[in-house]
Structures are given as C-alpha cells and as structure tokens.
N, C-alpha and C positions, 0 to 999 in steps of 0.2 A: 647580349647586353642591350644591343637597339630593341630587339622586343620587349624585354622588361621594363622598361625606363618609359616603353610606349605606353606600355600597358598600366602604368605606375602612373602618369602623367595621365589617362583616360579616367582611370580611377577617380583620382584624386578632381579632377574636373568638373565628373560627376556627382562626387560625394558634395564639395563646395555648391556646384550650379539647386542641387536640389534641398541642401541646408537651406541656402537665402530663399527659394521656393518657396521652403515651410514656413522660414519663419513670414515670410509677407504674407501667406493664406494665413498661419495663424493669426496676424493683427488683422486682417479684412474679418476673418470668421469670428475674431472675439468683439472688434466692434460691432457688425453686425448683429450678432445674440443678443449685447450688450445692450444695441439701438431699440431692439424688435423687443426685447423683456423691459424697460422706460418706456416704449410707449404704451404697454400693455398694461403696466402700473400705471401709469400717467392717466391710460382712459377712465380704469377701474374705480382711480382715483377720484374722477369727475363724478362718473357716475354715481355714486354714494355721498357725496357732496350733494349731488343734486337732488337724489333721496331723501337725504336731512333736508334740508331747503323747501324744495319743491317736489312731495311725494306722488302727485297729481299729475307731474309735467308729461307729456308726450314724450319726451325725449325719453322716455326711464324705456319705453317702449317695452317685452317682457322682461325685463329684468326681475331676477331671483335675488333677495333679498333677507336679511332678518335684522333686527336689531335685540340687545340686551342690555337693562340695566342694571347697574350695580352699586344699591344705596350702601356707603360707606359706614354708617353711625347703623343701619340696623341689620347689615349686612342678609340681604337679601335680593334677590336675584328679580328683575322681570324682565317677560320674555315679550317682543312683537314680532310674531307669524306670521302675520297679514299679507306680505307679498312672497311668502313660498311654501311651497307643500313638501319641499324637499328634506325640510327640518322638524325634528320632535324639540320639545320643551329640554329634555335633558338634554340630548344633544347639542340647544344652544347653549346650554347652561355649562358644559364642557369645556365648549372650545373660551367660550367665555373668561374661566378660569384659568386655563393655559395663558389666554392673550390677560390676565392681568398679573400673575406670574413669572408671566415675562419679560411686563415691564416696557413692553413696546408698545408704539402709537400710531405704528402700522406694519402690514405685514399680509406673512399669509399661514391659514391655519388651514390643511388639509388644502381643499381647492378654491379657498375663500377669500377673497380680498378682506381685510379689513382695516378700520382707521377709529381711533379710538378719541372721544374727546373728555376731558378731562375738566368736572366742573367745581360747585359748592356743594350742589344735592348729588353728585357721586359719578360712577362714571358709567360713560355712555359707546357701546359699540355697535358698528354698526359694519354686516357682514354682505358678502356680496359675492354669488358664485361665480365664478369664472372657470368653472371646469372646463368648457369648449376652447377660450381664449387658451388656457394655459393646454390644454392638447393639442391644439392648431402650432402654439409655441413651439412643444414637444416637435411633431412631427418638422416642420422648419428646420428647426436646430438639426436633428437628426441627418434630411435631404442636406442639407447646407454644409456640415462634415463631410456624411459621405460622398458627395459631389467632386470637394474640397481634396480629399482623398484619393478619388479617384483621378482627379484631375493632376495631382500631384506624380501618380503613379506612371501613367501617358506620359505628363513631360518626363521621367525619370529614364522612360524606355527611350522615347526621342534622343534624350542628352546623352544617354550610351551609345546610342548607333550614329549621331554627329561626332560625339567626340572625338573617334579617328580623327576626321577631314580636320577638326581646331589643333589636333595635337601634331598631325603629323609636319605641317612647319614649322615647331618648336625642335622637334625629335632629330628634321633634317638638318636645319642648322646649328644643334649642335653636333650631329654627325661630321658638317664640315669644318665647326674648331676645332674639334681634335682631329682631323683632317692634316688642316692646317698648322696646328702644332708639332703634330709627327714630320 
C-alpha cells in the first residue's frame, strides 16, 4: 500500500509539475511566433509603403518588388516589373486576381507581402517578396518549439527522479496517521 500511494502521488506530481510546464512554454512560444510574425509584417509593411512613396529611396535597398493595376470600368490589368526579375506579367496578374477575390487589403500570396490600395481610377497592389523573411520565420519557429520541447522533456525527466524526495514527506506522514489511529 505505501508503495502504490508513493508511486501514485510521484505520478501525479509529475503529470501536474509538467502540465503547468506546457502550458507556460506554450504562452512564451505563442507570444513569441506571435511577436516575431508582427514584426515581419510590420517591416514588410513599411517597406512597400516606402515603395509607393519614395521608390528611389535608399532604404528600399534590393528590395524585390511588383506592383498591379486593376482599372475597374475597363477592367484590365497593368503590370510594373521594374524592380524584380522574379516575376512574369501573368504571374502578377494571378496572384493579382486572388488578392482581389479575396477582398483583402493585406496579406500574403505565396511568399509576397502585399497591401492593396483602394482608389477612383481602380485598385492598386503592390507586392513584395519576402521569401527569405518568411524562411528565416520558418526556421525560428521550428528551433523555438523544438527547444521548447526539448526542454520540456529534460524538465520532465528531472521532476521524475525528484519527485521521490517531494513525495516521500507526504507518503511518511501519512504513514504515521494511521499509525497513530491504529
């Protein structure tokens, strides 16, 4: 009976001590993602801003880029390729369609940032690769779990081979109430 109740009581210590383990890695690991994917929008964001703005500026530094427009009354497509080789004319004209089918005003299509603006003479998108950003993303995310994971798995072994020494002044003094009752 004292062995099982031991063993019952290590268990259960364990199974508790590395519940609340998870769930605190999970809110570090989801804010985290959460943080690191807003700033990546947040920059992309700038970035293409700044493109519309000031397509000259230094700062655009190589940035890969397209824009498409999309005249409403004659409905017909123009493309500007000027800052990427990465893009054919259909190809923008694709993802183009998607993002106005979709009805969003930003987003991402394939590995593209984009932000759409919405005028009188029709609307105007403008795209922005971030393949590298969103792989650099990728791989974060992926170290950041598996870390998270493994770290989780370490404490899990630790809190089995302590839990003896936590349990067994529980295990004794109940040993000595009913001791003491008998």
């Amino acid at each position: 009976m004292k062995i099982n109740m031991k063993r019952r009581l290590q268990i259960q210590f364990v199974f508790l001590s590395v519940a609340a383990l998870v769930l605190l890695q999970a809110v570090i690991v989801g804010l985290s993602i959460s943080r690191s994917y807003r700033q990546m929008t947040t920059n992309a964001d700038r970035i293409i801003l700044l493109a519309n703005t000031s397509p000259d500026s230094s700062e655009l530094g190589d940035a890969r880029y397209f824009r498409v427009s999309y005249d409403i009354e004659d409905k017909t497509f123009e493309t500007d390729l000027a800052h990427t080789s990465l893009v054919t004319q259909a190809i923008a004209m694709e993802y183009a369609r998607d993002v106005i089918d979709m009805q969003s005003d930003s987003g991402y299509v394939q590995h593209y940032r984009y932000l759409v603006h919405r005028g009188k003479d029709g609307i105007h998108i403008t795209f922005l690769s971030r393949y590298e950003a969103i792989e650099a993303f990728r791989n974060n995310t992926e170290t950041l779990i598996l870390v998270s994971l493994g770290g989780i798995a370490v404490m899990a072994a630790v809190l089995a081979i302590v839990s003896a020494k936590v349990v067994f002044p529980l295990v004794k003094n109940h040993q000595k109430q009913k001791e003491f009752i008998t």
